[in-house]
Structure formats: structure tokens, C-alpha cells
KOLMI-528598 format. One line per 8 residues: number of its first residue (from 1); their letters; for each residue x, y, z of N, C-alpha, C. Coordinates in nm, 4 decimals, m for minus. Each point is the difference from the previous one (the first is absolute). Example, Ala and Ser with C-alpha at 12.3 -4.5 7.8 and 13.67 -1.06 7.14 Angstrom:
BEGIN
1> AS> 1.3190,m0.5690,0.7800,m0.0890,0.1190,0.0000,0.0900,0.1200,0.0000; m0.0350,0.1050,m0.0720,0.0820,0.1190,0.0060,m0.0770,0.1090,0.0730
END
This chain:
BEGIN
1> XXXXXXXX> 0.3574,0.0738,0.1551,m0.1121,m0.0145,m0.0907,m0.0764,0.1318,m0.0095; m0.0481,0.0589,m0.0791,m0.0537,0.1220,m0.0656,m0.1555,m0.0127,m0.0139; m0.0530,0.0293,0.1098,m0.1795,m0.0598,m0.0106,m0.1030,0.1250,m0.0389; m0.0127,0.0374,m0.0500,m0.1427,0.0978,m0.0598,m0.1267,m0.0368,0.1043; m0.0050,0.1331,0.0361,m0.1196,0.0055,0.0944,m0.1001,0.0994,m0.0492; m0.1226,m0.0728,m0.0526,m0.1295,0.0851,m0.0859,m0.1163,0.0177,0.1097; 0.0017,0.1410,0.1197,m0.0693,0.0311,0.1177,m0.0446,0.1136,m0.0689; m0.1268,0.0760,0.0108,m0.0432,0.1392,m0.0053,0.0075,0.1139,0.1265
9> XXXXXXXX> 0.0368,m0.1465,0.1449,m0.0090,0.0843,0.0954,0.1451,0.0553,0.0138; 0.0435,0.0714,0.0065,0.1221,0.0546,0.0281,0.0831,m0.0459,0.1344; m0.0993,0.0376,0.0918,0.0397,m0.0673,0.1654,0.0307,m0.1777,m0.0036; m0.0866,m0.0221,m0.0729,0.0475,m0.1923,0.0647,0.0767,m0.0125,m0.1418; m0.0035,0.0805,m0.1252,0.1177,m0.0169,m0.0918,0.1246,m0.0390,0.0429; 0.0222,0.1513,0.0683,0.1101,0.0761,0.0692,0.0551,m0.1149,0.1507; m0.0926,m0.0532,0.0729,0.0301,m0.1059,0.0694,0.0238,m0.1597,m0.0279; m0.0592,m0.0103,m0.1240,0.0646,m0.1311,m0.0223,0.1202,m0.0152,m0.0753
17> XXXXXXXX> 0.0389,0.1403,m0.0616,0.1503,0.0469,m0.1194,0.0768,m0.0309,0.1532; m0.0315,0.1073,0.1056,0.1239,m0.0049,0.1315,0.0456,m0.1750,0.0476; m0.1433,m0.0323,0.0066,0.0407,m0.1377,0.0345,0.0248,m0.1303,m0.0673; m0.0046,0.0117,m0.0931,0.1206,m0.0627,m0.1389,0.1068,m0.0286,0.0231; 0.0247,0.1902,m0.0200,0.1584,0.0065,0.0135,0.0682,m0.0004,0.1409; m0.0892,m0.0411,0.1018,0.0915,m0.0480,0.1459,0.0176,m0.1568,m0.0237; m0.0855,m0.0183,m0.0964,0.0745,m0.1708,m0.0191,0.0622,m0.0681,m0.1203; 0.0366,0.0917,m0.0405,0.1111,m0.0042,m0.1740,m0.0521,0.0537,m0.0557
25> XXXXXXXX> m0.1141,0.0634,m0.0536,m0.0518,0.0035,m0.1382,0.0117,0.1249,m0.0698; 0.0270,0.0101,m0.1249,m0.0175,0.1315,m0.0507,m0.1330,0.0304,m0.0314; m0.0275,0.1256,m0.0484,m0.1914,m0.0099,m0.0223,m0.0516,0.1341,m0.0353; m0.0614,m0.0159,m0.1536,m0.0509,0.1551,0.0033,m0.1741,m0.0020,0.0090; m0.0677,0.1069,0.0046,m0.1386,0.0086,0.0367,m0.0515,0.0612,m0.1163; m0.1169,m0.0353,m0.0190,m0.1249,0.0219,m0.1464,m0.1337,0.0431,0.0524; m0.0296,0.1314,0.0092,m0.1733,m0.0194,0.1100,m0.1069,0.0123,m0.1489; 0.0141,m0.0548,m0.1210,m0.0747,0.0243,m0.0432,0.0383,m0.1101,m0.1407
33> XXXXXXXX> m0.0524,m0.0361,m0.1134,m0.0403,m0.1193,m0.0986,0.1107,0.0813,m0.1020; m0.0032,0.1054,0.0280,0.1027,0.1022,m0.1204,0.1296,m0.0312,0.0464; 0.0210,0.0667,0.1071,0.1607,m0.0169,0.0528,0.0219,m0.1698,0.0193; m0.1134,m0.0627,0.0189,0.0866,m0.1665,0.0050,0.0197,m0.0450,m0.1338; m0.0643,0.0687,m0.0952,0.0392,m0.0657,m0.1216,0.1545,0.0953,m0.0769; 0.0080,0.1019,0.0524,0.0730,0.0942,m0.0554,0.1795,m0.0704,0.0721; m0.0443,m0.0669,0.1348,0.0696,m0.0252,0.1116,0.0404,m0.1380,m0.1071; m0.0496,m0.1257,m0.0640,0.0300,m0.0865,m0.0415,0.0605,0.0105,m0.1042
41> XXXXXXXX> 0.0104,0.0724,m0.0866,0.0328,0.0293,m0.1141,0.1007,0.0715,m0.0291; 0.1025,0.0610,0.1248,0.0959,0.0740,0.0416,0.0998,m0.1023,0.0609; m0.0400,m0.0375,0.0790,0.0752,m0.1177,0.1207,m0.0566,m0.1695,m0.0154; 0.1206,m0.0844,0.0432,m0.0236,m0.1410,0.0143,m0.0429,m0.0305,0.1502; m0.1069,m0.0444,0.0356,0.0054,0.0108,0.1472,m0.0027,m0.1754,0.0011; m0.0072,m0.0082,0.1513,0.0092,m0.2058,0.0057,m0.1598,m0.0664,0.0702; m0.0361,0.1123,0.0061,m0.1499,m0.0201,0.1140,m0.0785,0.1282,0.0291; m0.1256,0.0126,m0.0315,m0.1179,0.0970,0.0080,m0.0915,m0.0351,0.1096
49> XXXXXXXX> m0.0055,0.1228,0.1163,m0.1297,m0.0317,0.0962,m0.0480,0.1540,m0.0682; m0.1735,m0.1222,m0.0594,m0.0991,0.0902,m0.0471,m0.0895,0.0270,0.0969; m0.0782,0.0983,m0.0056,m0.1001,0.0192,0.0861,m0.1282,m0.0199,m0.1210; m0.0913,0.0282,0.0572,m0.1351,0.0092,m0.1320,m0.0550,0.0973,m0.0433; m0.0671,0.1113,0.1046,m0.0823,0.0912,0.0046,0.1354,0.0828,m0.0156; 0.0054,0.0520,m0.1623,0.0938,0.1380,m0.0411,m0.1149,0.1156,m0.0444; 0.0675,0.1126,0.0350,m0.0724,0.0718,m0.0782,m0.0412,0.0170,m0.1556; 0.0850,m0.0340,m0.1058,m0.0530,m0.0111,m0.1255,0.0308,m0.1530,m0.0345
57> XXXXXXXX> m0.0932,m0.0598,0.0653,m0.0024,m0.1276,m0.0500,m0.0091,m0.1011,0.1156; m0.0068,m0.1174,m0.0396,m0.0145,m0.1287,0.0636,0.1352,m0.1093,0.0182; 0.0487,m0.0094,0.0534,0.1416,m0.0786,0.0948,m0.0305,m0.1595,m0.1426; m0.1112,m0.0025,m0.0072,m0.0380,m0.1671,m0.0123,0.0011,0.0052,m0.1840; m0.0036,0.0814,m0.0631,m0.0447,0.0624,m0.1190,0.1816,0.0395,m0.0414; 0.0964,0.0311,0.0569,0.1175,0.0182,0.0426,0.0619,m0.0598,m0.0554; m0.0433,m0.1396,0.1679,0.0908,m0.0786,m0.0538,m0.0541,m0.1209,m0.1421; m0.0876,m0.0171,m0.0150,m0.0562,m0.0541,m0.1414,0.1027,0.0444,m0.1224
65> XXXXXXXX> m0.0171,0.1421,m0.0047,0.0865,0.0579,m0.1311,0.1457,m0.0232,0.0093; 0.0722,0.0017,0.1472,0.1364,m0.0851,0.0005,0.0091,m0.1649,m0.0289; m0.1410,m0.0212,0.0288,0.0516,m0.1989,m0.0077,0.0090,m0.0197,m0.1836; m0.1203,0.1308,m0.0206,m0.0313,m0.0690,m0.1496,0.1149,0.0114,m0.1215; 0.0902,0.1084,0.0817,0.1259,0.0553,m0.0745,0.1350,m0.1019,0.0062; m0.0315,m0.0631,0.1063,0.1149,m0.0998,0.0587,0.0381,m0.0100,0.0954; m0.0304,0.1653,0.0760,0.1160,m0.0394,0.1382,m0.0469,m0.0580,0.0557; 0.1335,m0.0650,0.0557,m0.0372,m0.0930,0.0985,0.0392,m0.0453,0.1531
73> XXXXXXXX> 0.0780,0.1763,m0.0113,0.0434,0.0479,0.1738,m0.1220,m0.0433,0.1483; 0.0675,m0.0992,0.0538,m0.1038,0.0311,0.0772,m0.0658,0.0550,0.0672; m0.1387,0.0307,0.0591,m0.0989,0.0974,0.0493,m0.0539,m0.0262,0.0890; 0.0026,0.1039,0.1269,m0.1022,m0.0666,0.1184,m0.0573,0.1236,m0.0025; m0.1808,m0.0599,0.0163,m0.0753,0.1152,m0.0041,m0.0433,0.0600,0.1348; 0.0137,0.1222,0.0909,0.0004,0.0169,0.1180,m0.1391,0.0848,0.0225; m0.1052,m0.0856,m0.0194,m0.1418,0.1530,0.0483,m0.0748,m0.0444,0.0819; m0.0780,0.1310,0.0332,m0.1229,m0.0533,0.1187,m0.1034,m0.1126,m0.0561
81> XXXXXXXX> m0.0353,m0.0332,m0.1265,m0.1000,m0.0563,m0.0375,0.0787,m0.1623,0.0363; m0.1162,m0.0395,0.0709,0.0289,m0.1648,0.0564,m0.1245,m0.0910,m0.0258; m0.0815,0.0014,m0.0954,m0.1113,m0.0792,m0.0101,0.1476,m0.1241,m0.1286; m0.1186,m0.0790,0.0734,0.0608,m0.1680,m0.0899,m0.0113,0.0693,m0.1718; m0.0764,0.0519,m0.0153,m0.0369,0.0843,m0.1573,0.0979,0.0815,m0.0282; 0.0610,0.0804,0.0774,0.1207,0.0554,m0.0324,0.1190,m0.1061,m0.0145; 0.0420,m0.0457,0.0878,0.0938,m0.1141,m0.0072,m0.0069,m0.0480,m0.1279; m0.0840,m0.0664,m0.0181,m0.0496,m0.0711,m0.0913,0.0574,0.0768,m0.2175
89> XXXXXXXX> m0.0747,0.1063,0.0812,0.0399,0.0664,m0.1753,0.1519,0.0771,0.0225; 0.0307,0.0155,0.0864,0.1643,0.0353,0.0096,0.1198,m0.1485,m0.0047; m0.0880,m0.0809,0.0011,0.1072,m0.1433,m0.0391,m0.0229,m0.0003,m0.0952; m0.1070,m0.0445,m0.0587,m0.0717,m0.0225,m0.1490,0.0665,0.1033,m0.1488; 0.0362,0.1416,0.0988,0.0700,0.0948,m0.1094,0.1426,0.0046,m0.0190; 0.0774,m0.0921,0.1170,0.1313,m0.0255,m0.0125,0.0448,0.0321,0.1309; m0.0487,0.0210,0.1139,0.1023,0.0770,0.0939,0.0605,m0.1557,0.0664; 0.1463,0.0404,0.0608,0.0004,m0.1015,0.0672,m0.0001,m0.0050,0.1278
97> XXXXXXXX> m0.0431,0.1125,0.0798,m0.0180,m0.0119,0.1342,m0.1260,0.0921,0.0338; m0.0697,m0.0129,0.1110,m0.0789,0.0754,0.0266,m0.0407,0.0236,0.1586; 0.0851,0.1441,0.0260,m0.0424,0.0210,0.1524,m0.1214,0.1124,0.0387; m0.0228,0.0097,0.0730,m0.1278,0.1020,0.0697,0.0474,0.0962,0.0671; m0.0414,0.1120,0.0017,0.0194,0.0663,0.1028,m0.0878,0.0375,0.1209; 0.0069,m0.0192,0.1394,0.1188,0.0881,0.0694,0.0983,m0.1431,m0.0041; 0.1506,0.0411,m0.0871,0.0879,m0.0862,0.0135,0.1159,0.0079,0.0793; 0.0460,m0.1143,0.0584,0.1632,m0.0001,0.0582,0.0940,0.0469,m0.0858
105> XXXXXXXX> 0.1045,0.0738,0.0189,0.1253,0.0725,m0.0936,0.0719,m0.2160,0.0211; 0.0001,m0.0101,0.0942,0.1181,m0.1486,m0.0304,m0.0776,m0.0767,m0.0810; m0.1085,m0.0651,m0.0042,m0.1046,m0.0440,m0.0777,0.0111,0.0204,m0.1513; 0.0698,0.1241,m0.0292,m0.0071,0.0337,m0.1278,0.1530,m0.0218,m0.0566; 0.0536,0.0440,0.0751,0.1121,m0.0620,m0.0409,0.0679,m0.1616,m0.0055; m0.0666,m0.0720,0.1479,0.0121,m0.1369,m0.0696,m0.0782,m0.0483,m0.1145; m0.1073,0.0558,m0.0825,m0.0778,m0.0649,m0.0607,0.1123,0.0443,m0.1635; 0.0285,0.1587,0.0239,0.1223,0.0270,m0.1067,0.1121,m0.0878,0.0030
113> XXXXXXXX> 0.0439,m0.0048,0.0980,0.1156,m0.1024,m0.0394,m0.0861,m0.1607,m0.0490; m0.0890,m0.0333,0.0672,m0.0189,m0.1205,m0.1021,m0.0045,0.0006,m0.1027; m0.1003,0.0845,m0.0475,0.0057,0.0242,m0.1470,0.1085,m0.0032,m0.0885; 0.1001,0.0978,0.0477,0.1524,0.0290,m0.0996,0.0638,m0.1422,0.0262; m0.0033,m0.0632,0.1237,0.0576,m0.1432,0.0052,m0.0798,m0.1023,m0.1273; m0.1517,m0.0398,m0.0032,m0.0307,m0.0392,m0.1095,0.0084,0.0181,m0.1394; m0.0071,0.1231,m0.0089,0.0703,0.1114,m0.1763,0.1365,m0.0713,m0.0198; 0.0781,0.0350,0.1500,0.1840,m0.0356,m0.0464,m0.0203,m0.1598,m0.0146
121> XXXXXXXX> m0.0677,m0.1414,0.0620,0.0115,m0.1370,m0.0506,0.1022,m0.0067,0.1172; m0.0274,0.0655,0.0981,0.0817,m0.0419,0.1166,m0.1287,m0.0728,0.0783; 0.0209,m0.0775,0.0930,m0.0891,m0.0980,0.1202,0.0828,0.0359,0.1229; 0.1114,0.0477,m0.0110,0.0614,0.0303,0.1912,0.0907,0.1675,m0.0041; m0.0582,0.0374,0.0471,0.0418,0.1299,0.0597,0.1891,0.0398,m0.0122; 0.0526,m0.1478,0.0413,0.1384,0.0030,0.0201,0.0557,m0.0322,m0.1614; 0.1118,0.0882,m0.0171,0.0973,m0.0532,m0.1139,0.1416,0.0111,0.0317; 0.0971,m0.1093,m0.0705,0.0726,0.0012,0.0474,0.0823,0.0577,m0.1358
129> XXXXXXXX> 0.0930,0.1002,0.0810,0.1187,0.0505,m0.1537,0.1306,m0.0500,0.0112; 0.0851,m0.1095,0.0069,0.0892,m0.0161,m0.0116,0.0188,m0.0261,0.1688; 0.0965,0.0757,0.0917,0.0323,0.0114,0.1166,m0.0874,0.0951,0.0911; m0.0937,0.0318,m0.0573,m0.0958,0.1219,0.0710,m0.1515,m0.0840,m0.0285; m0.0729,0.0027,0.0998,m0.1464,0.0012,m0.0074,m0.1040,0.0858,0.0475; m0.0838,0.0765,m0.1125,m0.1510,0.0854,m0.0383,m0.0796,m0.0424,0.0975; m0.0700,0.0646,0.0737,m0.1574,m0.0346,0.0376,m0.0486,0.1167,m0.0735; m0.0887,m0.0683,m0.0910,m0.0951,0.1423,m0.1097,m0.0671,0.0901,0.0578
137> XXXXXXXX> m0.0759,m0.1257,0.1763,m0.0939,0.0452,0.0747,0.0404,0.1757,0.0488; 0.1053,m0.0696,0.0778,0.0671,0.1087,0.0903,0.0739,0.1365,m0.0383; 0.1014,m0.0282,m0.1539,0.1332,0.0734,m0.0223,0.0936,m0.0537,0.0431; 0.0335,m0.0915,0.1081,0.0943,m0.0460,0.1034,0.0848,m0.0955,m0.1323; 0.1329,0.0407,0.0236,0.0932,m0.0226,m0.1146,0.1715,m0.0803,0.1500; m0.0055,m0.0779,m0.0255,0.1222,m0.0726,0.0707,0.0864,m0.0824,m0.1127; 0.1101,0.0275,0.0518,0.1341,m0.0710,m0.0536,0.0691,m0.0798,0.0290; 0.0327,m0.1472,0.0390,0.0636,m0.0652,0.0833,m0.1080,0.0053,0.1133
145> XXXXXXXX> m0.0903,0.0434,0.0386,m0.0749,0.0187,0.1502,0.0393,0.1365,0.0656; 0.0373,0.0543,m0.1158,0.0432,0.1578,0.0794,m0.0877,0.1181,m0.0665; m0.0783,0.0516,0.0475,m0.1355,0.0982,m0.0450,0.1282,0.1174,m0.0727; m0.0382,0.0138,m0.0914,0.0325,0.1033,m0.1375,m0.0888,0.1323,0.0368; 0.0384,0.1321,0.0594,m0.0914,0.1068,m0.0528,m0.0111,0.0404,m0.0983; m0.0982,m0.0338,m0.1114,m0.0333,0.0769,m0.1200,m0.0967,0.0938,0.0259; 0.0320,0.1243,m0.0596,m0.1384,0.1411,m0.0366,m0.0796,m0.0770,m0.0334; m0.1517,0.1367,m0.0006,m0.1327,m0.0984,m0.0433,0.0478,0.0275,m0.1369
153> XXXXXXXX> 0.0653,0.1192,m0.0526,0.0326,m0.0415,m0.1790,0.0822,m0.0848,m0.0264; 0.1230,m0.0762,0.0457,0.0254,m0.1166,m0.0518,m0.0561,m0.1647,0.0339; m0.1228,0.0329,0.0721,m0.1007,m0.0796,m0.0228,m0.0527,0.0151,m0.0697; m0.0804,0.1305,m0.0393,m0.1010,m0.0420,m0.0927,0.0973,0.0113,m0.1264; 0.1128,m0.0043,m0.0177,0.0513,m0.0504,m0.1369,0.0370,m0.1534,m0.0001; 0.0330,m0.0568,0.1079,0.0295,m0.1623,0.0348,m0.1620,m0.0084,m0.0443; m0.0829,0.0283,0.0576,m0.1225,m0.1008,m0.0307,m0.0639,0.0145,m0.1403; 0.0244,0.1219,m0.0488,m0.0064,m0.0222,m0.1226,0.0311,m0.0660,m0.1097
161> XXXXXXXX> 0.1552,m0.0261,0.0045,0.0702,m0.0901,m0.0635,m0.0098,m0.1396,0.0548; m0.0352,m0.0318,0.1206,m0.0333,m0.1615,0.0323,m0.1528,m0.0137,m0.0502; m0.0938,0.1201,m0.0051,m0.1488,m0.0802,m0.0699,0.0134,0.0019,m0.1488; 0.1356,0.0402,m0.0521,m0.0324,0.0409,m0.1547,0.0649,m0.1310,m0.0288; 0.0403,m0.1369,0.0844,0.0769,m0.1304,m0.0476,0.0971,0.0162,m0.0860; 0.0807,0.0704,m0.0184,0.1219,m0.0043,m0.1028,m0.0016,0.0372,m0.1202; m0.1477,0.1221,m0.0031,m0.0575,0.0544,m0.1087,0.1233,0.1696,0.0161; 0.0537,0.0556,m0.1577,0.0604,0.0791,0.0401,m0.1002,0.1331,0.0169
169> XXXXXXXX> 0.0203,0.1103,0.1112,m0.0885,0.1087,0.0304,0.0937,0.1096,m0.0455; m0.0475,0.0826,m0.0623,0.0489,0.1503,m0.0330,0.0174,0.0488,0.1019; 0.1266,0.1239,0.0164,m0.0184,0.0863,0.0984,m0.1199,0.0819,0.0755; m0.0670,0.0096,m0.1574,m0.1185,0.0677,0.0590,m0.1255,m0.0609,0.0688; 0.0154,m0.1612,m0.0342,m0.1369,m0.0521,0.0532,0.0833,0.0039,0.1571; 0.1332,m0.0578,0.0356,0.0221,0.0085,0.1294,m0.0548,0.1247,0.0671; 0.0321,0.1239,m0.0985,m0.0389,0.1690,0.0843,m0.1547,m0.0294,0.0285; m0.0561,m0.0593,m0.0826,m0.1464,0.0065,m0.0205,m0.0106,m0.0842,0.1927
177> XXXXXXXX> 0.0886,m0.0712,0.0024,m0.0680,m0.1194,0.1083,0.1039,0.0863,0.1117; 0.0597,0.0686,m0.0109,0.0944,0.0634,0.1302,m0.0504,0.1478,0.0348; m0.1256,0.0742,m0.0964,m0.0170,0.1278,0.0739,m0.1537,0.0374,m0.0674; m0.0646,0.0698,0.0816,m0.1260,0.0254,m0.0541,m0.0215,0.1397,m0.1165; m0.0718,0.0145,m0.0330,m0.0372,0.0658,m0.1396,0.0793,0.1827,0.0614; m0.0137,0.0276,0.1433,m0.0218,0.1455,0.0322,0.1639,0.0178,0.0386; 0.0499,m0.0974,m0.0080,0.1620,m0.0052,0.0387,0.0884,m0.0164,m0.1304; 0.0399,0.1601,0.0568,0.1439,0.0292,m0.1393,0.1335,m0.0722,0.0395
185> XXXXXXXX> 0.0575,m0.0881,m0.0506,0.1286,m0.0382,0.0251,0.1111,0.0157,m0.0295; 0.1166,m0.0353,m0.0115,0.1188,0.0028,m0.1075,m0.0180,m0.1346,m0.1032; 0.0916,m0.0003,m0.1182,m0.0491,m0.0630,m0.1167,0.0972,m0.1072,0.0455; 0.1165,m0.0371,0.0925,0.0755,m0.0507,0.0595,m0.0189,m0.0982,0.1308; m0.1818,0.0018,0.0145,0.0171,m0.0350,0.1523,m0.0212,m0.1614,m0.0243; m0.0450,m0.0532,m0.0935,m0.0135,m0.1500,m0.0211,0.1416,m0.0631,m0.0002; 0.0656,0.0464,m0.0489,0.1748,m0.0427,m0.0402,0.0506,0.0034,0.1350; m0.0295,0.1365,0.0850,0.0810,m0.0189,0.1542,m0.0849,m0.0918,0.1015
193> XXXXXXXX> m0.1587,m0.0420,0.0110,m0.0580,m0.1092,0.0497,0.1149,m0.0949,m0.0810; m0.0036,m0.0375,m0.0761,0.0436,m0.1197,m0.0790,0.1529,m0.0325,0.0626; 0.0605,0.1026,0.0213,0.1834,0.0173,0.0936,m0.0541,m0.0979,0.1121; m0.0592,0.1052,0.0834,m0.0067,m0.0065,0.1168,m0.0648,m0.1684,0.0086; m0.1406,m0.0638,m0.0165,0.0322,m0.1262,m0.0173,0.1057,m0.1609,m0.0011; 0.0659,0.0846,m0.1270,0.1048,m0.0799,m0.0441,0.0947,m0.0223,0.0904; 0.0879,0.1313,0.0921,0.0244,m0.0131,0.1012,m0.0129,m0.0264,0.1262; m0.1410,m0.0255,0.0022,m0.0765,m0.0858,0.0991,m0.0366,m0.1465,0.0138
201> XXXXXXXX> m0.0207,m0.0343,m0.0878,m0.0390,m0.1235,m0.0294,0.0601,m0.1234,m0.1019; 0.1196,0.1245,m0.0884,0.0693,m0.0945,m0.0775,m0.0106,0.0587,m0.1415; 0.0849,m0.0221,m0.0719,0.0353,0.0874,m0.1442,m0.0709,m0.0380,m0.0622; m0.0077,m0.1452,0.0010,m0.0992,m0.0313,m0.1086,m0.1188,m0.0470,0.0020; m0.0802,0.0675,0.1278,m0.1196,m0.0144,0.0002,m0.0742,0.0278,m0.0774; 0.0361,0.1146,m0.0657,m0.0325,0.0884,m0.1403,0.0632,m0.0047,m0.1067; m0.0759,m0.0222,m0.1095,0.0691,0.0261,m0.1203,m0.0016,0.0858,m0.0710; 0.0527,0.1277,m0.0732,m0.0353,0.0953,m0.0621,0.0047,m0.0743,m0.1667
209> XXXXXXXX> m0.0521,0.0199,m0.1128,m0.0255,m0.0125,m0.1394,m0.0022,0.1390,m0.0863; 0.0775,0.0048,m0.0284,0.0805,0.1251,m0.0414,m0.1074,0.0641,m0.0726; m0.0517,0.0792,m0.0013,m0.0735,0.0758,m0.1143,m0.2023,m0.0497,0.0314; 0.0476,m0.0492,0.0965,m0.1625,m0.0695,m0.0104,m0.0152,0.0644,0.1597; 0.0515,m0.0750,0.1593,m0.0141,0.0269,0.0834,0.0062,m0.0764,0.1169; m0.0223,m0.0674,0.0746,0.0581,m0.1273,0.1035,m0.1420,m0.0883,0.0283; 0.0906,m0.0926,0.0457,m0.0945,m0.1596,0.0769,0.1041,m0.0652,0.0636; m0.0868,m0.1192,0.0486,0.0366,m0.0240,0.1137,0.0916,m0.0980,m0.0024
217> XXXXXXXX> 0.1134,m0.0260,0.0886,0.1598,m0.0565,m0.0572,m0.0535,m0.1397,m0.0684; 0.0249,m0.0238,m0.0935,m0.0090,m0.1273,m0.1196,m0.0147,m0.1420,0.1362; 0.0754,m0.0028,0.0818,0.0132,m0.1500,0.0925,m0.1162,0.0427,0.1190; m0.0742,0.1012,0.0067,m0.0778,0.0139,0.1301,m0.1289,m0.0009,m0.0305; m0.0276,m0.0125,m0.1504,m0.1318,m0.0255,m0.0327,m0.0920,m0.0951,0.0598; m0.1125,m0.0142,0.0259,m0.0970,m0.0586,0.0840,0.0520,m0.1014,0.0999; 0.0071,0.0818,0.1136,0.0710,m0.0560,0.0930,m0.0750,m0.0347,0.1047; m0.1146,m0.0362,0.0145,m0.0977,0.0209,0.1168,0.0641,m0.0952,0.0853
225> X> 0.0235,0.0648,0.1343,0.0621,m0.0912,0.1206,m0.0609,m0.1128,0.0317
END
């Protein structure tokens, strides 16, 4: 999953991007109302932790101009301000989570994965694909009862294609959800995740759609264990 992180501080930016990605996530950083909007309008992300206090502008004012446009990615807003009055007008403007800081790094990430679990219309963590079963929680991918090593990139292309329900994804929204904005890749690396998979877990876990781009094998659609 590809989460947009809108911090001005660089240091706890820079520490909550590290600790993301020790637990799947891809993730680029915005310290300011310009680059998060410049950041949305470039890339599909699946989940935004906003902060409030930006330098040109207001976190809450933000996210207003995204709800009023449509999106409807979900948002957890992460700042020091904790009066019931803040809460209060950060629900009221659309967010759907709201933590405080000084925060737990695990804290934030279980509250992310709930979220993307409610967005995807999943209720259990576990899915089952055919002969292999997902924990969304974990990454932990087994086959028969035999643990599968997948990379964190052919996870975050499995989880992409299991939250997109059998919706087909372009190569590029997968790149979008497999590498962050500052990482140059080859134009090839979605197709060799996509090998490597297939040979892991089964050919037709994936489907490619010729000219459009892949989803998820036609019989493994919403499979929640």
C-alpha cells in the first residue's frame, strides 16, 4: 500500500517513512500544503497521515478541499493538537482517523491497516487465494501450510491487486503502489514481480488484460478466509 505522509518536520517525517516500510508499506513525504497537493495529483496513493500545523497552510483546510473534490482515500490526521475541539472539527471535515502526538510507530500502523481493511470491505485480516492463505495484517503468505517467501515488492503488488477486488490496475498504478516518488526503476519491474508471484503462488493468481494491465485471478476474487 502506497501511504502519503503530509509532516513539515523532516525528522519524525523521515521516521515514520522508515517505519512504514519495516512493515510493508510504500510511502512518499509532503512537509508542506504545495508538495501534498502537487504529491496527489501526480500519484494514486491508498492512505494519507496528515499532520495540521504546515507551513503554508492548515492540514484541516487541506483536507476540506480533497473531500470537496471527491477523494475519498482515507486519512488519519497525526498532530499535537488534542482538545475535544480539534477532534471534533477534524471528523466533521472528513478525516477518518485521528491520532495525537507523542505517538506509538505500532499504534499507527495498526490504526492504518484498519483503515485500508475498511476502504477494501474486508472485516478479517485473513484471505484465502485458492491453496494459499493472506494475513493483510502481517504479509505472512502460506501455501498448503507452508510459509511462501515473498519480497516486500511482491507484496506490495499482491496487496494491491487483492484491495483493488478484481478491479483491472495499470502497470503504472502497481509502480505507483511498489516504489516511492525518489526511486528510478526499470519500466519492466511490475511484469518480473508479476513472474515471480505466479511462480510462487500459482499461474493464475494473476491475470494480465492485454493492453489495459492485471487483476486479480478471475476465481480468487473476494476470498476472505
Amino acid at each position: 500500500m502506497h501511504i502519503l505522509i503530509v509532516e513539515d518536520n523532516a525528522l519524525v517525517a523521515s521516521g515514520i517513512q522508515a517505519g512504514l516500510e519495516l512493515h510493508g508499506f510504500t510511502s512518499d513525504t509532503a512537509g508542506s500544503v504545495a508538495q501534498a497537493q502537487a504529491h496527489m495529483t501526480s500519484r494514486q496513493f491508498d492512505a494519507c497521515v496528515l499532520d495540521l500545523g504546515l507551513p503554508d497552510g492548515d492540514g484541516i483546510s487541506l483536507l476540506r478541499q480533497w473531500r470537496a473534490k471527491g477523494l475519498a482515500l482515507p486519512v488519519l490526521i497525526l498532530t499535537a493538537r488534542s482538545t475535544i475541539e480539534d477532534k471534533v472539527a477534524g471528523f466533521q471535515t472528513g478525516t477518518d482517523d485521528y491520532l495525537t502526538k507523542p505517538f506509538d510507530l505500532q499504534e499507527l500502523v495498526l490504526r492504518l491497516r484498519a483503515l485500508l481493511r475498511r476502504a477494501g470491505g474486508r472485516t478479517s485480516d485473513l484471505l484465502a487465494l485458492g491453496d494459499c492463505q493472506v494475513n493483510m495484517a502481517t504479509g505472512e503468505v502460506t501455501r498448503n501450510g507452508v510459509a511462501i517467501d515473498i519480497s516486500r515488492r511482491e507484496w506490495a503488488l499482491l496487496q494491491a491487486l487483492l484491495q483493488a477486488h478484481g478491479r483491472v490496475l495499470s502497470a503504472a498504478q502497481l509502480h505507483d503502489s511498489l516504489y516511492g516518488l525518489d526511486q528510478d526503476v526499470g519500466s519492466n519491474t511490475v511484469n518480473v514481480h508479476v513472474h515471480h508471484l505466479r511462480k510462487k503462488l500459482g499461474a493464475d493468481v494473476i491475470d494480465t488484460v492485454r493492453g489495459l494491465g492485471f487483476r486479480l485471478g478471475a476465481r480468487y476474487c473476494g476470498g476472505a478466509a
